[in-house]
TIVEX-423079 format. One record per residue (C-alpha): residue number from 1; x, y, z; residue in three letters. Coordinates in Angstrom, 3 decimals, padded with zeros to 6 digits. Layout:
BEGIN
n NUM	px X	py Y	pz Z	res Ala
...
//
This chain:
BEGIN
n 1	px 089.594	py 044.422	pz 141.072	res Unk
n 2	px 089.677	py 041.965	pz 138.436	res Unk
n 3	px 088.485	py 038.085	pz 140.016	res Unk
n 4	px 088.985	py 035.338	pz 137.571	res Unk
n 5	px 087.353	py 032.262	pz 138.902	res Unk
n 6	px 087.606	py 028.330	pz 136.965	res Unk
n 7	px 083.791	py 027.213	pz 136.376	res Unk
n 8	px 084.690	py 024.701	pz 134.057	res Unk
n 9	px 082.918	py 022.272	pz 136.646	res Unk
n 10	px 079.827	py 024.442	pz 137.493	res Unk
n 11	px 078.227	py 024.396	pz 134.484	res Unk
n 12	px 078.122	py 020.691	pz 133.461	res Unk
n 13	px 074.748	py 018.761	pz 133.444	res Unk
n 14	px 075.267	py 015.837	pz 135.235	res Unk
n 15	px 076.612	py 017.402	pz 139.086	res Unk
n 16	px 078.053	py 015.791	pz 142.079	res Unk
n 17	px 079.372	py 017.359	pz 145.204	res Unk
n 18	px 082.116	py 019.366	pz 143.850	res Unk
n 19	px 080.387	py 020.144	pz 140.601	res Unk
n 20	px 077.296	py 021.437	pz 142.596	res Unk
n 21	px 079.795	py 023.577	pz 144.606	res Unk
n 22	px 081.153	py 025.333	pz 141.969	res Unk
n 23	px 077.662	py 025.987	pz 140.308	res Unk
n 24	px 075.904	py 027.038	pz 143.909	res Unk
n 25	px 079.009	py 029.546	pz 144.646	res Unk
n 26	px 078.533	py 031.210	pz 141.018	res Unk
n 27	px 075.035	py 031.765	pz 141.508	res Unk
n 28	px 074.982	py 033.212	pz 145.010	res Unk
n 29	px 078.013	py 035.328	pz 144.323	res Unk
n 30	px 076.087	py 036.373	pz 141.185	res Unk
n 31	px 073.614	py 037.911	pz 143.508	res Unk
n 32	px 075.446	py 040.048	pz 145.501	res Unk
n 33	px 076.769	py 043.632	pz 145.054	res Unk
n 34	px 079.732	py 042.978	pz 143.489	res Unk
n 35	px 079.847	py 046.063	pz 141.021	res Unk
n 36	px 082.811	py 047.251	pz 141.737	res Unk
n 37	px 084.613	py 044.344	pz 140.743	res Unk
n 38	px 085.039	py 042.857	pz 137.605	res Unk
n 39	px 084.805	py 039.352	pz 137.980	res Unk
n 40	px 085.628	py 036.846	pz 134.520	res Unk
n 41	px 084.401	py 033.016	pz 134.639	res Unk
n 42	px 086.160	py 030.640	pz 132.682	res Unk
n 43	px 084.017	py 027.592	pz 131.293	res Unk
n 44	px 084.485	py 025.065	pz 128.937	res Unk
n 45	px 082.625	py 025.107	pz 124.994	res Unk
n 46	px 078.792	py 024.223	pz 125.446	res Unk
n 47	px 078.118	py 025.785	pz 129.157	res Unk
n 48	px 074.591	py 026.366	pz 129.751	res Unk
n 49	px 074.030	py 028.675	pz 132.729	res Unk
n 50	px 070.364	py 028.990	pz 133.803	res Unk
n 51	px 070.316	py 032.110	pz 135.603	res Unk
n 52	px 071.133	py 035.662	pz 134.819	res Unk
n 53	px 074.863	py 037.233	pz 134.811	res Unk
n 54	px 075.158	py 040.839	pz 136.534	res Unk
n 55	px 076.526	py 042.846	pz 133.820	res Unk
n 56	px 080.632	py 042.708	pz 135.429	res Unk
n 57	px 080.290	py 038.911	pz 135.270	res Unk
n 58	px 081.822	py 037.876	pz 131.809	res Unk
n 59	px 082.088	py 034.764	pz 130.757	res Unk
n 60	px 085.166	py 033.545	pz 128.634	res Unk
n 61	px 085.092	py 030.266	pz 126.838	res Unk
n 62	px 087.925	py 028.279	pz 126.897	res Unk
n 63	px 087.447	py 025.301	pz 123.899	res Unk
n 64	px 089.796	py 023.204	pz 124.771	res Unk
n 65	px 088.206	py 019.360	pz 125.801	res Unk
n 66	px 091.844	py 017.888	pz 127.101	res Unk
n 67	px 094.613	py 019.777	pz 129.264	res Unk
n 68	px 091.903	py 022.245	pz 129.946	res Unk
n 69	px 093.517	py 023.952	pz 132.811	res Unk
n 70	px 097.103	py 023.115	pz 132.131	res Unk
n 71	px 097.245	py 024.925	pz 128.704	res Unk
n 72	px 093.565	py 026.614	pz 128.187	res Unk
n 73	px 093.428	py 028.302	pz 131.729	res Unk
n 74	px 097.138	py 028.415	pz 131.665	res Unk
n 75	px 096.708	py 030.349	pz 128.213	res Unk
n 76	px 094.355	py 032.520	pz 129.289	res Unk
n 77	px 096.244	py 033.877	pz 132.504	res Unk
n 78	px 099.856	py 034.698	pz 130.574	res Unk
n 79	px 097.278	py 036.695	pz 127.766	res Unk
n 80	px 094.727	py 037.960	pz 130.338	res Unk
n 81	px 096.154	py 037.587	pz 134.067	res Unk
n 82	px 093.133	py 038.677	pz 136.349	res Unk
n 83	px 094.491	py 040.231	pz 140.229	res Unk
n 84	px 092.627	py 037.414	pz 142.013	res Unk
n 85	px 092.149	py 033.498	pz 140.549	res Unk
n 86	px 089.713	py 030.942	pz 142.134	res Unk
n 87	px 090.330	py 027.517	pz 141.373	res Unk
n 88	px 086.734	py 025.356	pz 143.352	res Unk
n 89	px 088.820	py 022.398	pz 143.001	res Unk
n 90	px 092.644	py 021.110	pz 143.233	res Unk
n 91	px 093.827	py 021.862	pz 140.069	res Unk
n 92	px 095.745	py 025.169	pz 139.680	res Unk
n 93	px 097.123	py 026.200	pz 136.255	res Unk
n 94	px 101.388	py 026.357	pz 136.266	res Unk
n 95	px 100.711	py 029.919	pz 135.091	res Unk
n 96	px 098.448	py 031.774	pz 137.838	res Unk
n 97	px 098.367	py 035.312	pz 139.804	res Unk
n 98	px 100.487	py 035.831	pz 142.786	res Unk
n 99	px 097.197	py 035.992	pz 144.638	res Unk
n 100	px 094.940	py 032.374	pz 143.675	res Unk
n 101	px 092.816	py 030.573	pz 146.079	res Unk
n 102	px 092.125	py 026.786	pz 145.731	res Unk
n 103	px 089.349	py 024.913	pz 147.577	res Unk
n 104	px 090.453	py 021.485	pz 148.529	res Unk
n 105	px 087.483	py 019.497	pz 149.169	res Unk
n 106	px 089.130	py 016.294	pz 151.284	res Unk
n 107	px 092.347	py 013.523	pz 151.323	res Unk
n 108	px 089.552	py 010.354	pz 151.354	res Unk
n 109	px 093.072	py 009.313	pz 149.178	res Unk
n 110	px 095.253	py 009.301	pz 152.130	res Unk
n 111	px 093.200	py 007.255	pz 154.083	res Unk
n 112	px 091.757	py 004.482	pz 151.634	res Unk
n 113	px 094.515	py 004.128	pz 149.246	res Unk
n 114	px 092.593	py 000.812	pz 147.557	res Unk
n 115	px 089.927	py 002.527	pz 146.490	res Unk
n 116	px 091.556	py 004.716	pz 144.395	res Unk
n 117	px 093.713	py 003.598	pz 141.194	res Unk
n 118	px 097.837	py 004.218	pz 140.925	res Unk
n 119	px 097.002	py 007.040	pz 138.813	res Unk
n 120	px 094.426	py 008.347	pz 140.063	res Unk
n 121	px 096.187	py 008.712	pz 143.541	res Unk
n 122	px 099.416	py 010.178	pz 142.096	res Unk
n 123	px 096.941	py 012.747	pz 140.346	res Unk
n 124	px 095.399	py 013.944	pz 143.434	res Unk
n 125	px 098.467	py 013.588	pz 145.337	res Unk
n 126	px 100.050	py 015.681	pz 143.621	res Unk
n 127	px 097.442	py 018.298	pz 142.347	res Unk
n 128	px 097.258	py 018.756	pz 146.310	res Unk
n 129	px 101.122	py 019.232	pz 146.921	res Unk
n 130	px 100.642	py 022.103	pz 143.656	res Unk
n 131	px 097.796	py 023.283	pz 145.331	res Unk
n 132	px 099.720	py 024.268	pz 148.711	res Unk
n 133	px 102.884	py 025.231	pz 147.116	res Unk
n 134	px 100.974	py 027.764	pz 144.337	res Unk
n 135	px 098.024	py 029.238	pz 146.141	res Unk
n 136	px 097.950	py 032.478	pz 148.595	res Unk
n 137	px 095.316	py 030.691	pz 150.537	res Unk
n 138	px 093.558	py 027.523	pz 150.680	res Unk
n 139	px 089.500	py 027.127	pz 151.606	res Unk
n 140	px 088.420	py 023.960	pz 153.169	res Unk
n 141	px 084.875	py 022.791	pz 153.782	res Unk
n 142	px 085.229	py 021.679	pz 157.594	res Unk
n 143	px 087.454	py 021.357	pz 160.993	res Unk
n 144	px 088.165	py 018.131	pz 159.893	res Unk
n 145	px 089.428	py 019.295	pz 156.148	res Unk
n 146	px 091.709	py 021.619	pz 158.045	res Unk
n 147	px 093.545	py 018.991	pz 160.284	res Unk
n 148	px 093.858	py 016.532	pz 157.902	res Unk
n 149	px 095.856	py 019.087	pz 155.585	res Unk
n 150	px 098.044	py 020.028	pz 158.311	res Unk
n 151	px 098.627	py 016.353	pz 159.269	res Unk
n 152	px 099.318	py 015.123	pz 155.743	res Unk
n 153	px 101.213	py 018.292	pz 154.346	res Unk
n 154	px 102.352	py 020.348	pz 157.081	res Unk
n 155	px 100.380	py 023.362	pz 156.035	res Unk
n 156	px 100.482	py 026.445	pz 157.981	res Unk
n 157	px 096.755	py 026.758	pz 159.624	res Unk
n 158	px 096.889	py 030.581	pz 159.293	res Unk
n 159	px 096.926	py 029.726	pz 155.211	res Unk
n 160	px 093.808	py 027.212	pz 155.313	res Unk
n 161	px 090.224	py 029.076	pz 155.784	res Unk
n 162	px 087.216	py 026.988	pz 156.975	res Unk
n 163	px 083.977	py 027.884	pz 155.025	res Unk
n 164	px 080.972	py 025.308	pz 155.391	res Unk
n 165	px 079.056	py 024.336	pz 152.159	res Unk
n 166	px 075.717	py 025.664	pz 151.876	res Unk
n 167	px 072.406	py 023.647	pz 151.533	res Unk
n 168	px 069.143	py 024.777	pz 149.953	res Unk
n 169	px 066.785	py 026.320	pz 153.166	res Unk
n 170	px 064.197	py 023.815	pz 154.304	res Unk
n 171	px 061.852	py 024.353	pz 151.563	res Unk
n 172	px 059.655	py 020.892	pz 151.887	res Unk
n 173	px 058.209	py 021.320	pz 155.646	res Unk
n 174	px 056.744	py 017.805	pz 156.912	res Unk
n 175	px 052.723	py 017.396	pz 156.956	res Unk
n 176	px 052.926	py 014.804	pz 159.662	res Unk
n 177	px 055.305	py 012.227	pz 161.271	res Unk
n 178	px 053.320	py 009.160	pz 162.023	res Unk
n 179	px 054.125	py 006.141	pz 160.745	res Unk
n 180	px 050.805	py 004.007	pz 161.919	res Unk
n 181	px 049.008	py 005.236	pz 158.624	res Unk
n 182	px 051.864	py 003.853	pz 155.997	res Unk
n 183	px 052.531	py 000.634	pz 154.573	res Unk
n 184	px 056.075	py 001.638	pz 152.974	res Unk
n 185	px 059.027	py 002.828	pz 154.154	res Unk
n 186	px 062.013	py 004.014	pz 152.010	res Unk
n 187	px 065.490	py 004.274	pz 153.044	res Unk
n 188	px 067.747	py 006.006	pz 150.840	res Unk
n 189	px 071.890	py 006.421	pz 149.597	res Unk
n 190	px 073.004	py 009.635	pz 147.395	res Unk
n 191	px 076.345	py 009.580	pz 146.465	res Unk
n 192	px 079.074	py 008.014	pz 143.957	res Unk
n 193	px 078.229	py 004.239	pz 144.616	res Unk
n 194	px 082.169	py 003.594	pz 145.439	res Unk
n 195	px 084.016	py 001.533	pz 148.151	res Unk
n 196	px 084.714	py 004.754	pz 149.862	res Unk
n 197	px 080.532	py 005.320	pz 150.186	res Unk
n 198	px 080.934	py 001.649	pz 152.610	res Unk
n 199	px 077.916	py 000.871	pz 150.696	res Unk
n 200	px 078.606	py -003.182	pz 150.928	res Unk
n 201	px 077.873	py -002.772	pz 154.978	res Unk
n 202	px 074.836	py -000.542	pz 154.232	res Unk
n 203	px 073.441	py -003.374	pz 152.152	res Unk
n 204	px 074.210	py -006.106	pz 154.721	res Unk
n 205	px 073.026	py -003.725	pz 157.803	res Unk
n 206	px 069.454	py -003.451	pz 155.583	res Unk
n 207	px 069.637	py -007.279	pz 155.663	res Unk
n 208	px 070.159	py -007.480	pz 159.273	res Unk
n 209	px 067.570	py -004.796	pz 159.575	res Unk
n 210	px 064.922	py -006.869	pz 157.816	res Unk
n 211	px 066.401	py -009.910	pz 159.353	res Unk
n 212	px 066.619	py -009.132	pz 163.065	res Unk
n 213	px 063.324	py -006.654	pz 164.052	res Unk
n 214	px 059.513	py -006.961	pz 163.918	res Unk
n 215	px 058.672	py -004.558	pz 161.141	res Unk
n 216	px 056.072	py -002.567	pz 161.657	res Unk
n 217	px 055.738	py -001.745	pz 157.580	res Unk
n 218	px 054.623	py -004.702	pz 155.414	res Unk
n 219	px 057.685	py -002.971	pz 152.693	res Unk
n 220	px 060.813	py -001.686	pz 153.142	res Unk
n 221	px 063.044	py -000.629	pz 150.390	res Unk
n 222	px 066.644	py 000.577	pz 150.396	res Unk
n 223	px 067.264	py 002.948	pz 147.529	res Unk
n 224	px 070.587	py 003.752	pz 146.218	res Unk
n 225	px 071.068	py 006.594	pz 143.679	res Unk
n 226	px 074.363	py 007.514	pz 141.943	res Unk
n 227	px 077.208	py 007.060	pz 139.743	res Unk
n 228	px 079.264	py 004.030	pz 139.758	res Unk
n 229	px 082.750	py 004.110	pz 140.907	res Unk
n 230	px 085.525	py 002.218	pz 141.899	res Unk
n 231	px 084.771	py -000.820	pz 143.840	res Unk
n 232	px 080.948	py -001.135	pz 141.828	res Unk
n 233	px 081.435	py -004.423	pz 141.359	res Unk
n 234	px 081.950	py -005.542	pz 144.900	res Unk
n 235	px 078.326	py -003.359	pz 145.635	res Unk
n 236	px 076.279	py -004.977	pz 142.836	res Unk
n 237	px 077.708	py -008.644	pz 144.075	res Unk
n 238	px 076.431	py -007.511	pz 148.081	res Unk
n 239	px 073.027	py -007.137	pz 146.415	res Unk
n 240	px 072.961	py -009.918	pz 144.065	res Unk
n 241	px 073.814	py -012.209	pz 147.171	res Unk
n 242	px 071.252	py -010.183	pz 149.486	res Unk
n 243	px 068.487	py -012.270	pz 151.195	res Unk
n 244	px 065.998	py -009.472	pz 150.324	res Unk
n 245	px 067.972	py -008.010	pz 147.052	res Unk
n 246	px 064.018	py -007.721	pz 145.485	res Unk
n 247	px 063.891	py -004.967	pz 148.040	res Unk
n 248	px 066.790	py -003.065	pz 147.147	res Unk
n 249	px 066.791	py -000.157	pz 144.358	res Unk
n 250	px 069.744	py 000.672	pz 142.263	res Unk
n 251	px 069.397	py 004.113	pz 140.517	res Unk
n 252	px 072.258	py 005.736	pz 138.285	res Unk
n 253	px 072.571	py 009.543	pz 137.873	res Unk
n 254	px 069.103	py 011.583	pz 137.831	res Unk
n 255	px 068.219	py 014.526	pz 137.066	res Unk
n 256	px 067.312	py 017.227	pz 140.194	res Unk
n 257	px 063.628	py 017.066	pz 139.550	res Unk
n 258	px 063.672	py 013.270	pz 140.132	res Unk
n 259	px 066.117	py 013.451	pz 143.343	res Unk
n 260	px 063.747	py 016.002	pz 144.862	res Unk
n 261	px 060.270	py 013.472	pz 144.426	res Unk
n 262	px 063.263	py 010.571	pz 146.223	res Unk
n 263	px 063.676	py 012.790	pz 149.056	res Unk
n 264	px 060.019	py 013.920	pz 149.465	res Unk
n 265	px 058.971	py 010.233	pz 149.720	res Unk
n 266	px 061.793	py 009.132	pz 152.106	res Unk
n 267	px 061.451	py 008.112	pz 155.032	res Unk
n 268	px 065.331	py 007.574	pz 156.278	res Unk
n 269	px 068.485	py 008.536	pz 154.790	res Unk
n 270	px 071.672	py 006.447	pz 155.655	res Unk
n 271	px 075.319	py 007.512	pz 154.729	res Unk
n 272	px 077.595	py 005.426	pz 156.460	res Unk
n 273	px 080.787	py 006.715	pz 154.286	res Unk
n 274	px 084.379	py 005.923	pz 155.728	res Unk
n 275	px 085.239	py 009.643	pz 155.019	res Unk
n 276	px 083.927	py 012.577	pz 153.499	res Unk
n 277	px 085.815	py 016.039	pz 153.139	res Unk
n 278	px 082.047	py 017.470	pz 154.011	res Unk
n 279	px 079.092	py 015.871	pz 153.205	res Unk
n 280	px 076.544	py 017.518	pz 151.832	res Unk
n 281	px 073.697	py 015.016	pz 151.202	res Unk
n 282	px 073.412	py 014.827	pz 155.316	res Unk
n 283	px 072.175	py 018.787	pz 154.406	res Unk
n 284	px 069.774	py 017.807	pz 152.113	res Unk
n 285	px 068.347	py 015.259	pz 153.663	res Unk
n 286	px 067.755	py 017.246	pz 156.414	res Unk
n 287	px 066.236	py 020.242	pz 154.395	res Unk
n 288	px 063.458	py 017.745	pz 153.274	res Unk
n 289	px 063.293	py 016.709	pz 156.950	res Unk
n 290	px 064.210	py 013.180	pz 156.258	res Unk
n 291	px 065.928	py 011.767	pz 159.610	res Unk
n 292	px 069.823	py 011.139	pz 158.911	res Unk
n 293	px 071.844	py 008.400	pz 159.857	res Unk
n 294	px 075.396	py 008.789	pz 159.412	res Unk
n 295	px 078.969	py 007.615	pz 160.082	res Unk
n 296	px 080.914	py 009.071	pz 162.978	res Unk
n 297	px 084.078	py 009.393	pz 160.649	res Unk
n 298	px 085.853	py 012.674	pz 159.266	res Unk
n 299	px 083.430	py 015.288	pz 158.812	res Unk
n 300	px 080.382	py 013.563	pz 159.121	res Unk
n 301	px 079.762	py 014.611	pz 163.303	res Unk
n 302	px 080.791	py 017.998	pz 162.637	res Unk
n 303	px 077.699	py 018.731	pz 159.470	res Unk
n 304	px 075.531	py 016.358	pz 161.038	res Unk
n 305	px 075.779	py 017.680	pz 165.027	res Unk
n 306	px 073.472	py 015.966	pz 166.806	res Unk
n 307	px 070.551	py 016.119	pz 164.119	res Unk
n 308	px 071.589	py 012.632	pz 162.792	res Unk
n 309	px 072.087	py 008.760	pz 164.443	res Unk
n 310	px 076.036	py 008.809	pz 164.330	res Unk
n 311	px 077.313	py 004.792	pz 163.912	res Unk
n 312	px 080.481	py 003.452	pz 163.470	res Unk
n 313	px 080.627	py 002.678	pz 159.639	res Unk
n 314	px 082.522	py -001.150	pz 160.283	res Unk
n 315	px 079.705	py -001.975	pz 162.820	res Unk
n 316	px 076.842	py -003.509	pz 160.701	res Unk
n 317	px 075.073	py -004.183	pz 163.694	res Unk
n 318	px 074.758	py -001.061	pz 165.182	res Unk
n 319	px 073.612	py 000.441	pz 161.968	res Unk
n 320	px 070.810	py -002.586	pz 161.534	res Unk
n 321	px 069.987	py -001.132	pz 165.405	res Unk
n 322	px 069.919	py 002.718	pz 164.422	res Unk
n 323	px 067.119	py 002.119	pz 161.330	res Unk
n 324	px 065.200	py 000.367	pz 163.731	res Unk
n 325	px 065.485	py 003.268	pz 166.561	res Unk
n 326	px 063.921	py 005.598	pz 164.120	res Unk
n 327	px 061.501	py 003.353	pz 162.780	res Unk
n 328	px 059.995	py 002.228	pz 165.576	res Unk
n 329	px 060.451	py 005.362	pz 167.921	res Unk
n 330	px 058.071	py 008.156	pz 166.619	res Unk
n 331	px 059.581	py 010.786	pz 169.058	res Unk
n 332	px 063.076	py 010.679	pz 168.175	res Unk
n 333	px 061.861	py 010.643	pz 164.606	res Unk
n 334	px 060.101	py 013.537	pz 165.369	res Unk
n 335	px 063.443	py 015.037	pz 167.123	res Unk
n 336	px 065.457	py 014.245	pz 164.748	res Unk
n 337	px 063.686	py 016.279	pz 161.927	res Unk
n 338	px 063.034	py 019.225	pz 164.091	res Unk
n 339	px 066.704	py 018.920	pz 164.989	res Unk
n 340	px 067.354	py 018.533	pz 161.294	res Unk
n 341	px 065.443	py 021.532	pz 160.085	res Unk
n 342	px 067.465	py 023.477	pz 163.284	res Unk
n 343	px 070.685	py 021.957	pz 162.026	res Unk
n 344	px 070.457	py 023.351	pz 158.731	res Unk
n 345	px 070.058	py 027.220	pz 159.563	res Unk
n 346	px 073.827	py 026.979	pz 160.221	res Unk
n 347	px 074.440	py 026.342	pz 156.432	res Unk
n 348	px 073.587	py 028.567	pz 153.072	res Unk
n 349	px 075.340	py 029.036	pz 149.995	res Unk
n 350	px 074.522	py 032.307	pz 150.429	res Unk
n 351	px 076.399	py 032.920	pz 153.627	res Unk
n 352	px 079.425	py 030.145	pz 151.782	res Unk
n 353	px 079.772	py 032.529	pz 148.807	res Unk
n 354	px 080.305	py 035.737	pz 151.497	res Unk
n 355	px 082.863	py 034.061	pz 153.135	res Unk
n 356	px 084.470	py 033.027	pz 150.331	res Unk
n 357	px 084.696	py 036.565	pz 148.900	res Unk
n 358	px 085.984	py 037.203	pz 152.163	res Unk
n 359	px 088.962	py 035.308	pz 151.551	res Unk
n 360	px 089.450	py 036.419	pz 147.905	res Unk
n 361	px 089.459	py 040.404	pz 148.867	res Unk
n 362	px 091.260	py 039.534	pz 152.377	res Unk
//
């Protein structure tokens, strides 16, 4: 069987969520027995891939920088039409095998409309609506993925296939989980600093935080690491007008090496997003056993299960309250890592790139 699959995305240097999807799938179907296949990977000019190709994994450069799936891939498939295509994300080429799969990672778009542009809403809209009318079957990364595109689009569930994103294992075990001996504490954001991210109420629940409780901790520090994105301008203007904005860390992109040292000296992670089609820096978090608050909205509950603090992302006061349960409460810090650590053996890319062959060969 010949398996084309788009990894235009998986090879870039700077990744976020869906890039790191793409490039975790590759690898881990890389390492299983897949020899009787013959599976082609279409990237764009300048990939770098830092681990080893089986020798049925080819890899076919496509050169083009603009309209890279809409006439490159497209190109590609009426010269060299593979059985199966996998398209990681949205966008499927007009020309495309009976049998292609898309993964379609959320609709944040249909439910916060302002923080998306005119064109960048028509653009997802309808890449979805292509998505659903081209593909043989469509992956989704949770329950909540699922119901969304049957509520939106009136999908058949029998064509949409849950598979959970994987997480690295729990490679960074934690020494001990008293607080008495520190005189720091850092609480930390990953993700695209956007409106969606309700990073303005994380800033003013870190204010009410400091504000509100006897600290143990003569420093606490809320660090927030990303991108900007739309809405960047309402975040910087929360901090700039922050009663403690000394205390608060803004980091752009950064390379894996640095976010790994972040999450090893972390104390608490907070994601308070209003949606999220999965979620995966709850995962990671939790793999460093960092104790997770997180937003009861979308997907959130369903990755986090009851590993994390789950707050209402509009109530700044009961996310002020949460950092201050698991600051000052050493045993459900402690239960909230083991928990964490727990919660994460239900998650591997390993186990995500199985399934997903699954579907392919299905």
């Amino acid at each position: 069987m010949n398996i084309g699959i788009d990894a235009s995305r998986a090879f870039i240097k700077e990744k976020t969520g869906i890039e790191e999807y793409s490039y975790q799938l590759i690898r881990n179907l890389a390492m299983m027995d897949l020899k009787s296949h013959q599976i082609f990977l279409y990237a764009r000019k300048n990939s770098v891939i830092d681990f080893n190709l089986p020798s049925n994994f080819k890899l076919k450069i496509i050169s083009l920088n603009k309209l890279w799936t809409q006439i490159g891939l497209a190109s590609e498939m009426m010269k060299n039409k593979p059985d199966i295509l996998f398209i990681p994300s949205y966008t499927i080429p007009q020309t495309h095998p009976a049998k292609t799969i898309v993964t379609i990672h959320g609709l944040e778009y249909k439910y916060f409309p302002e923080c998306y542009s005119i064109k960048e809403r028509l653009f997802l809209e309808l890449n979805t609506l292509f998505s659903i009318k081209w593909s043989s079957k469509v992956i989704v990364p949770s329950e909540s993925t699922k119901r969304d595109l049957i509520k939106f689009y009136k999908v058949d569930g029998d064509k949409i296939k849950v598979v959970y994103h994987g997480a690295n294992s729990s490679k960074y075990q934690v020494v001990s989980v008293r607080q008495d001996f520190k005189k720091s504490f850092n609480i930390l954001f990953v993700g695209r600093l956007e409106k969606r991210k309700n990073i303005v109420n994380l800033v003013k629940a870190f204010e009410l935080f400091k504000k509100s409780y006897k600290l143990q901790a003569t420093s606490y520090k809320l660090i927030l690491v990303g991108k900007a994105g739309f809405g960047f301008s309402e975040i910087k203007k929360a901090i700039e007008e922050s009663l403690f904005k000394k205390d608060i860390i803004l980091k752009n992109y950064i390379t894996e090496a640095e976010k790994d040292e972040l999450y090893k000296k972390s104390d608490l992670f907070v994601l308070p997003s209003l949606y999220e089609g999965f979620g995966l820096p709850v995962l990671e978090a939790m793999s460093y056993g960092v104790p997770v608050i997180c937003s009861n909205a979308s997907s959130l509950p369903e990755v986090a299960g009851d590993a994390a603090l789950l707050v209402d992302p509009n109530n700044i006061q009961e996310i002020a309250d949460a950092m201050n349960r698991v600051f000052s409460d050493d045993g459900l810090r402690n239960k909230m890592i083991e928990k964490g650590f727990k919660n994460m053996e239900k998650f591997s890319w390993g186990k995500c790139a199985g399934e997903t062959m699954e579907v392919l060969l299905n």
